[in-house]
C-alpha positions as CSV (number, residue, x, y, z in Angstrom):
1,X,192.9,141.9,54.2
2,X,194.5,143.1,51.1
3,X,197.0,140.1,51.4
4,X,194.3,137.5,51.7
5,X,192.5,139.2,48.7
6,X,195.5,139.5,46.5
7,X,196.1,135.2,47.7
8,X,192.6,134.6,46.6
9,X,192.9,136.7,43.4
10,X,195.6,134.3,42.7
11,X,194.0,131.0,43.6
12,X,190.5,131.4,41.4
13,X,190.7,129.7,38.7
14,X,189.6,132.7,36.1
15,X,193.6,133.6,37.2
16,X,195.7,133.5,34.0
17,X,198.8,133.0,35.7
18,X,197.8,130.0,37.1
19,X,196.4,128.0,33.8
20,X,199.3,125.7,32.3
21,X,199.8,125.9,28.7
22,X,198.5,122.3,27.0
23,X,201.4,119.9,27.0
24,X,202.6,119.6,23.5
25,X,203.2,116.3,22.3
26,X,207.1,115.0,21.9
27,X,208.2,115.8,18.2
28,X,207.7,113.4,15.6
29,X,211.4,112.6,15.2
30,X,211.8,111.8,19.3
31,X,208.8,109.4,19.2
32,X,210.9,107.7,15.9
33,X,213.9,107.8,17.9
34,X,212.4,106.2,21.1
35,X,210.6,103.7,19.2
36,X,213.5,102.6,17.3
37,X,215.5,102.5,20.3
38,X,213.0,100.3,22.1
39,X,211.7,98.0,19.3
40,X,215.8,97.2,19.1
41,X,216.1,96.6,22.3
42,X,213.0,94.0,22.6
43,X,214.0,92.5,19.3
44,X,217.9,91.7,21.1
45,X,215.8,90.3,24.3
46,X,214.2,88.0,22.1
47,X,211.1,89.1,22.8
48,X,207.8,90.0,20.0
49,X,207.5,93.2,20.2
50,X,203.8,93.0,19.6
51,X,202.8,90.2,21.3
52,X,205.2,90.1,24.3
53,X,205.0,94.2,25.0
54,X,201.4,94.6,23.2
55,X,201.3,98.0,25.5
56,X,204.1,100.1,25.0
57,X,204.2,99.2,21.0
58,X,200.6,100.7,21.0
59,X,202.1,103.9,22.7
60,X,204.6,104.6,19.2
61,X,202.0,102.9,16.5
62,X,199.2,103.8,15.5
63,X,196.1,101.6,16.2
64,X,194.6,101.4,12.5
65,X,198.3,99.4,11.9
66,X,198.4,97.8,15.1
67,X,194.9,96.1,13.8
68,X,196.7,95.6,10.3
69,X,199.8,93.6,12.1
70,X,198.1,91.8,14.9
71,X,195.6,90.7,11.4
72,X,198.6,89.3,9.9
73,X,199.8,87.7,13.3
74,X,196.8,86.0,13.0
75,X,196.3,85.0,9.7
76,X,199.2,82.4,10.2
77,X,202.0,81.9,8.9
78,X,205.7,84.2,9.4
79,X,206.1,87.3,7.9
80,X,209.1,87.4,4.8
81,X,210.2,90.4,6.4
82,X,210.0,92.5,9.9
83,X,207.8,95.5,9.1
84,X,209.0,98.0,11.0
85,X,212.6,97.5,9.5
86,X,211.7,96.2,6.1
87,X,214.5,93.0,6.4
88,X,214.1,89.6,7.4
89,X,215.8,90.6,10.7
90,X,218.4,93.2,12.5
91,X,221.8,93.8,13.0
92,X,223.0,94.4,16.2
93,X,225.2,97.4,15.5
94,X,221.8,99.2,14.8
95,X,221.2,99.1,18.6
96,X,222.0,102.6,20.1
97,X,223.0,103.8,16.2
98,X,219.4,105.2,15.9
99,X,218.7,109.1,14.2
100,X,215.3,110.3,12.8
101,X,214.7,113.5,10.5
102,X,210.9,115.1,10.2
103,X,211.2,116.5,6.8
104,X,207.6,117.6,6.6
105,X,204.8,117.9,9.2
106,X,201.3,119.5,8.5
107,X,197.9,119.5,11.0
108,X,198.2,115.8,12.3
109,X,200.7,114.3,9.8
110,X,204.5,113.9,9.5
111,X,206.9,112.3,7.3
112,X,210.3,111.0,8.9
113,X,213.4,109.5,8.1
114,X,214.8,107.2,10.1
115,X,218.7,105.8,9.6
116,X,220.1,102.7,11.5
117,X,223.5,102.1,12.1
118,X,226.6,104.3,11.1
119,X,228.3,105.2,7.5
120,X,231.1,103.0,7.3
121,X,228.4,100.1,8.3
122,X,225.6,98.3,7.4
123,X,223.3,101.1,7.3
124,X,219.3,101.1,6.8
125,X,217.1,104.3,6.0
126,X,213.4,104.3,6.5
127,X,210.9,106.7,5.8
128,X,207.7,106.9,8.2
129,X,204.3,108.3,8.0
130,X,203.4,109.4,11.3
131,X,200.1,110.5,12.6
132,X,198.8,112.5,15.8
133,X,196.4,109.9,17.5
134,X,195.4,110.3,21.0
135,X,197.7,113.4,21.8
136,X,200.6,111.7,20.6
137,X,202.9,111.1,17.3
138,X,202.1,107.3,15.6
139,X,203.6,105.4,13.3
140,X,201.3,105.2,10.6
141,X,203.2,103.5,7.6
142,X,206.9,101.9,7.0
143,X,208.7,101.9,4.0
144,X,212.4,101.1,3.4
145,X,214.3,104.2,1.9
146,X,217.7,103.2,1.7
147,X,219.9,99.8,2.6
148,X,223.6,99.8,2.4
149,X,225.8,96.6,3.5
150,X,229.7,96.7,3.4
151,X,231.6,93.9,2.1
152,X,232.7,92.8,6.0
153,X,229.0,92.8,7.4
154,X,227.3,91.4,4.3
155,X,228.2,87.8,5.5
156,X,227.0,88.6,9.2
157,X,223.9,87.6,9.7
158,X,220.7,89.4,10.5
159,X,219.1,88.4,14.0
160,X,215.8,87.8,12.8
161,X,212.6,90.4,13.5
162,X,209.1,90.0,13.4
């Protein structure tokens, strides 16, 4: 009897052992990362990131700038420059060269750094705000930090971005 108690004790759901803690959402810098990564990666398939894979670029941005950019999409005409990387386009050696920085976070905001490519190389640095929407880190806002070309890559070209 005590057995069956002590099992029942355990399954009630007043039982603290059995209450998960929330799930915390990945840290700013790993949602940079992975978004980097990806948008890359669909940019080098040739593929719109926002048009052609509308769903998983609404899991790393947030939807007030998804609104602005589909807006623009819309509006006509190409952008001068790919938002998201503040060029006209991407350069390849960026793929799998991705590293991202939170250098502040407060209640629901964070600021990040994001660098493409290697020293020695063409080299970008962006810094993002990033918001907690829906349980998860967004990016809010793009701007471009830091650009550095060498002399060999200046003459390659850029794959263009959207």
């Amino acid at each position: 009897m005590s057995v069956a108690l002590c099992c029942l004790g355990l399954a009630w759901p007043g039982a603290s052992s059995l209450h998960a803690a929330p799930a915390r959402p990945a840290a700013p810098e790993a949602v940079a990362t992975a978004f980097y990564g990806w948008y890359l990666d669909t940019l080098s398939a040739d593929q719109d990131p926002l048009s052609d894979r509308h769903a998983v670029f609404s899991n790393y941005v947030a939807q007030a700038l998804v609104a602005r950019l589909v807006a623009r999409l819309n509006g006509g005409g190409a952008p001068e420059r790919d938002y998201f990387l503040q060029s006209p386009g991407y350069r390849s050696a960026w793929r799998g060269h991705v590293a991202a920085t939170t250098v502040r976070r407060r209640a629901g905001a964070a600021d990040v750094i994001v660098t493409l490519g290697e020293d020695g190389g063409a080299k970008r640095v962006l810094a993002l705000a990033m918001v907690l929407e829906d349980g998860a880190w967004k990016v809010r806002q793009v701007a471009l930090a830091e650009a550095r070309s060498t002399e060999s890559q200046e003459s390659s070209t850029e794959q263009p971005g959207i």
